[in-house]
C-alpha positions in Angstrom: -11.9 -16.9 -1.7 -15.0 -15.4 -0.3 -17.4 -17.9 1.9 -21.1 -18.1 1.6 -21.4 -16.6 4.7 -20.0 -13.5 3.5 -22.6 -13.2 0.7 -25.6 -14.1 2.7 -24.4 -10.8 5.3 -23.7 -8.5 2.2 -26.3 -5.3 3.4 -24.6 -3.1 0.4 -23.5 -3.4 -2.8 -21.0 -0.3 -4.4 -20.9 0.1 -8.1 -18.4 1.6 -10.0 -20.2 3.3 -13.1 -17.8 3.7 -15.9 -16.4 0.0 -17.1 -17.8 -1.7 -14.4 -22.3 -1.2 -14.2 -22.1 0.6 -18.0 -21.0 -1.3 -20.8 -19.4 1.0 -23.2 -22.5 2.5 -24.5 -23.4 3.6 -20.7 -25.8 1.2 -20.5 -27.0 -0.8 -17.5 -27.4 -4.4 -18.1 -31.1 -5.8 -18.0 -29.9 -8.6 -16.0 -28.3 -6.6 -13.4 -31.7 -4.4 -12.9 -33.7 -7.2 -12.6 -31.0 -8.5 -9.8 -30.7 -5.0 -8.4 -34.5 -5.2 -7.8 -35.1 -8.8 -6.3 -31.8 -7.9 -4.0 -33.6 -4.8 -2.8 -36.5 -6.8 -1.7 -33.9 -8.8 0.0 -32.9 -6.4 1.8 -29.5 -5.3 0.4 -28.6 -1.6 -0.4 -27.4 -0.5 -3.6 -24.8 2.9 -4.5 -22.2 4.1 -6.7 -18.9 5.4 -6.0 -17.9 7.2 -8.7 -15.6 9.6 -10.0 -18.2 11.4 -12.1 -20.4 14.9 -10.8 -23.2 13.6 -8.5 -25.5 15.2 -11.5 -23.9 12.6 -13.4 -24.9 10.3 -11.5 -28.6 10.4 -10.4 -30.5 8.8 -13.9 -28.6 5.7 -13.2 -29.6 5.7 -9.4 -33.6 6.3 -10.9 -33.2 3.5 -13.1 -32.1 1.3 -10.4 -34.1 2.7 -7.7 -31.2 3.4 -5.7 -32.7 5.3 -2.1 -28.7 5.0 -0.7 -26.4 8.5 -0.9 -24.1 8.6 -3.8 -20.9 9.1 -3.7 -19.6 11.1 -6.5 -16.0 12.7 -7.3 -13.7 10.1 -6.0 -16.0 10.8 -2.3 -15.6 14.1 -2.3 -19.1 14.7 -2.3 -21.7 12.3 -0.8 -25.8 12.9 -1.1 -29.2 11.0 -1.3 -31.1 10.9 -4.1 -33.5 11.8 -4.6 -34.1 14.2 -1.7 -30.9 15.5 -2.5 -29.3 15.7 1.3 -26.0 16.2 1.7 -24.2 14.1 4.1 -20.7 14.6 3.2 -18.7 17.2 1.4 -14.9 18.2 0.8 -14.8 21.6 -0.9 -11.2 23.2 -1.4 -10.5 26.1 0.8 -10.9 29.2 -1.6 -7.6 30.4 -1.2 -6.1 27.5 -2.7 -8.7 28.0 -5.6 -7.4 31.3 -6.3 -4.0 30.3 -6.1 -4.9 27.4 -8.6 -6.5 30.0 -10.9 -4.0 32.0 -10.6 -0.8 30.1 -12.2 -3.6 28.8 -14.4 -4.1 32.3 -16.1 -0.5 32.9 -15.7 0.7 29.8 -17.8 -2.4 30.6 -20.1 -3.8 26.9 -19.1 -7.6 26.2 -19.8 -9.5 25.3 -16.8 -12.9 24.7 -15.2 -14.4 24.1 -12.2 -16.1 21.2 -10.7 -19.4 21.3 -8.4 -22.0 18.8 -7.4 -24.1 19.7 -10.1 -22.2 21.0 -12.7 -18.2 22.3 -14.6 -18.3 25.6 -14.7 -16.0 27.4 -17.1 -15.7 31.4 -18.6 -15.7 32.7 -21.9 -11.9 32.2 -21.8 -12.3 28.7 -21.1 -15.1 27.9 -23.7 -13.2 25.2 -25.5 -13.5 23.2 -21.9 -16.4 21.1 -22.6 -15.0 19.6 -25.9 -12.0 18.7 -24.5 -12.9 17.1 -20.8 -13.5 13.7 -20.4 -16.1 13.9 -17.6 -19.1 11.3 -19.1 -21.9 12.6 -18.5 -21.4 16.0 -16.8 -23.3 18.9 -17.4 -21.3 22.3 -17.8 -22.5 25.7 -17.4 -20.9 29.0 -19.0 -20.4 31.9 -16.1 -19.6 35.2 -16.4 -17.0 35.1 -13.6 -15.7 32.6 -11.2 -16.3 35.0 -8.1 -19.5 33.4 -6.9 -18.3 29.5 -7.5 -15.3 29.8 -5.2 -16.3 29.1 -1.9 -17.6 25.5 -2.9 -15.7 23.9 -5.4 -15.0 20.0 -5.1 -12.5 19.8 -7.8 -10.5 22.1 -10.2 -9.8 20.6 -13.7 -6.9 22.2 -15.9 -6.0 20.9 -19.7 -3.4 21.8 -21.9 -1.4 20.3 -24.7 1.6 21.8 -22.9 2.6 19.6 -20.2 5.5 21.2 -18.7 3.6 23.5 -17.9 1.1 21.3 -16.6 3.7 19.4 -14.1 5.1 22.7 -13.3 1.6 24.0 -12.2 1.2 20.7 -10.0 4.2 21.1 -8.3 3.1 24.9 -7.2 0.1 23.1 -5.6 2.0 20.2 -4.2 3.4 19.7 -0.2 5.8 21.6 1.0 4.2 24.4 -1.0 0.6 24.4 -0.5 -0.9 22.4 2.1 -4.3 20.0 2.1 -4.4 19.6 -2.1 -4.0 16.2 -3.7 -3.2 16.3 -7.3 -3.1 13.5 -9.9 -1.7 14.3 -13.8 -2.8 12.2 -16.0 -2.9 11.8 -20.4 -6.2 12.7 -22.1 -7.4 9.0 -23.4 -10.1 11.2 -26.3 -7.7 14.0 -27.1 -4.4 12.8 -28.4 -2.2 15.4 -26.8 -3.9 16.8 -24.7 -2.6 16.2 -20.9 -4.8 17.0 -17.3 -4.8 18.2 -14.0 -6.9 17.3 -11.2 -6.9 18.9 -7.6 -9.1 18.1 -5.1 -8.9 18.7 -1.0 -6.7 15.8 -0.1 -8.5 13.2 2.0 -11.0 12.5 -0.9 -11.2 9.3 -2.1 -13.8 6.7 -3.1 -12.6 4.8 0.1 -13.0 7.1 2.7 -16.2 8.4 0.9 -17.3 5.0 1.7 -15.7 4.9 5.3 -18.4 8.3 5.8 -21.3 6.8 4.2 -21.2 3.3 6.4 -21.0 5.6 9.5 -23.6 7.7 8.5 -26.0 4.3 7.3 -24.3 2.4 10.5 -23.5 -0.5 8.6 -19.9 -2.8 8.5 -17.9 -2.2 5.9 -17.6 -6.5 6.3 -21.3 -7.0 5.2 -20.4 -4.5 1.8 -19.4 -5.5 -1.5 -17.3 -3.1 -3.7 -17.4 -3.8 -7.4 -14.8 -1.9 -9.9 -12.0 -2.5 -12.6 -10.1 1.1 -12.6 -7.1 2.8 -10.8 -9.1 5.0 -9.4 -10.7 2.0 -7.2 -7.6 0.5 -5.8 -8.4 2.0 -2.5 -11.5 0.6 -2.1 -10.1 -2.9 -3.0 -7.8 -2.5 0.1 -10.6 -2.5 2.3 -12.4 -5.3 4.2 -15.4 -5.3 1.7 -15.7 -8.0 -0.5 -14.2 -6.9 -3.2 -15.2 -8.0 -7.5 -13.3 -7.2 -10.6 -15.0 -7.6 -13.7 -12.5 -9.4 -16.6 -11.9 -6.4 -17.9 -10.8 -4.8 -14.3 -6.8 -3.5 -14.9 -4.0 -6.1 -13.5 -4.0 -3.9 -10.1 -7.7 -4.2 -9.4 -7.9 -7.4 -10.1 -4.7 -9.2 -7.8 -6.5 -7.4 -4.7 -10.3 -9.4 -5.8 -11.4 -11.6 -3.7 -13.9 -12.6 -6.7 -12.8 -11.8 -10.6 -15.9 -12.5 -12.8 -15.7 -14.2 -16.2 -17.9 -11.7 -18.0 -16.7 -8.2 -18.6 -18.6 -4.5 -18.2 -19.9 -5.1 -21.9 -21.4 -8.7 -21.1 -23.2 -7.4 -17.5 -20.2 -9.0 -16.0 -21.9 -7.2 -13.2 -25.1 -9.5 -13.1 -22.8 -12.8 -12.8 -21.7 -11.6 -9.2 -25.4 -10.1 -8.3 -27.1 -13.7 -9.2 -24.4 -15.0 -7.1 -25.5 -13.3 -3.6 -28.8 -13.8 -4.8 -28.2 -17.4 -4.5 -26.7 -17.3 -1.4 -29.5 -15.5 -0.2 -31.7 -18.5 -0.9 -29.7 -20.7 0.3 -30.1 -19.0 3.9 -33.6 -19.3 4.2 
């Protein structure tokens, strides 16, 4: 149960895009950005935390106004907008990139690779951006990987074959190689289709968060976090206040300290923003 105390101290709010701000046609509710704004004048702060490229990120942040870095990729990569400054970022080293590539080409596995801005993928790996499910990314065809090596956040492999796939992340995995974190997961556009993440271990949308309150010198007690994925558990264990939308999954939702009755497609979202706005009033 969160006090109203708690709401009238909230300095930042942390969205979670996909399910949580978007309904299912990406869009932002009207409600929300007419709450977003009067909180602003408020003074609250306004972000994502995201698992989508930071390029995926930034027409969302102009239609909200949002001035706050964004944390994209699970916080593995952390910059205003719009002045673009980069305040935090977790490339893999590139010899674990070219190991990755490697058994990739071996195993004849598809793959791409993941920067700030956009998936990059070779003439091999044209099929990538049909078969990805990275909303709103931007890919780019290269000649060569050579130049995209030394600053890649994440590397992305797909195949229908996952034996292959699991064998591939247990090359990458401790004891064998150190400082990677992968996660395997089932294509939910592409029946039969199966993925590979890796990313420099560390990243998550939690301690993404943990970088930006140091770096904006604010308590992670006087932030919000709002989500309804896996990929936000972490952030629900924190000492934020923490929102699931009714949509949220079972394990987002029994670490809420607030569950809204309106879902992602209803601007569940707006429900909790008109709620600190309140409380906001009520202090003055």
């Amino acid at each position: 149960m969160v006090e109203l105390q708690q709401l009238q101290k909230l300095e930042l709010i942390v969205f979670d895009l996909d399910g949580t701000l978007l309904n299912d046609e990406g869009e932002i509710g009207q409600e929300s950005i007419r709450l977003v704004r009067e909180l602003k004048e408020m003074g609250v702060a306004f972000t994502f935390a995201s698992g989508r490229l930071y390029s995926a990120l930034t027409k969302y942040a102009e239609q909200l106004g949002i001035e706050t870095p964004l944390i994209s990729l699970d916080g593995a990569y952390i910059r205003y907008f719009p002045d673009g400054k980069t305040i935090y970022e977790e490339y893999i080293p590139r010899s674990k990139v070219e190991k990755a590539i490697s058994l990739a080409d071996q195993f004849l596995i598809k793959y791409a690779l993941c920067h700030a801005e956009a998936i990059y993928y070779t003439e091999h790996n044209e099929v990538v951006p049909d078969l990805i499910d990275k909303f709103g990314a931007k890919f780019q065809e290269v000649e060569t990987y050579g130049a995209l090596l030394d600053s890649t956040l994440e590397i992305l492999f797909i195949s229908d074959y996952k034996e292959r796939l699991r064998y591939i992340k247990k090359c990458l995995e401790f004891p064998r190689t150190l400082g990677l974190i992968t996660s395997y997961s089932k294509s939910t556009s592409n029946e039969g289709l199966y993925y590979l993440e890796i990313k420099r271990r560390g990243s998550s949308k939690a301690s993404g968060l943990k970088h930006l309150l140091r770096h904006l010198h604010t308590n992670i007690k006087n932030t919000a976090v709002i989500g309804d994925w896996y990929n936000d558990i972490e952030l629900f264990e924190t000492k934020a206040v923490k929102v699931a939308l009714d949509n949220a999954v079972h394990d987002i939702k029994e670490r809420a300290d607030i569950i809204t009755k309106r879902s992602n497609n209803d601007d569940g979202v707006a429900e909790f923003l008109e709620q600190v706005k309140s409380a906001k009033l009520a202090k003055k």
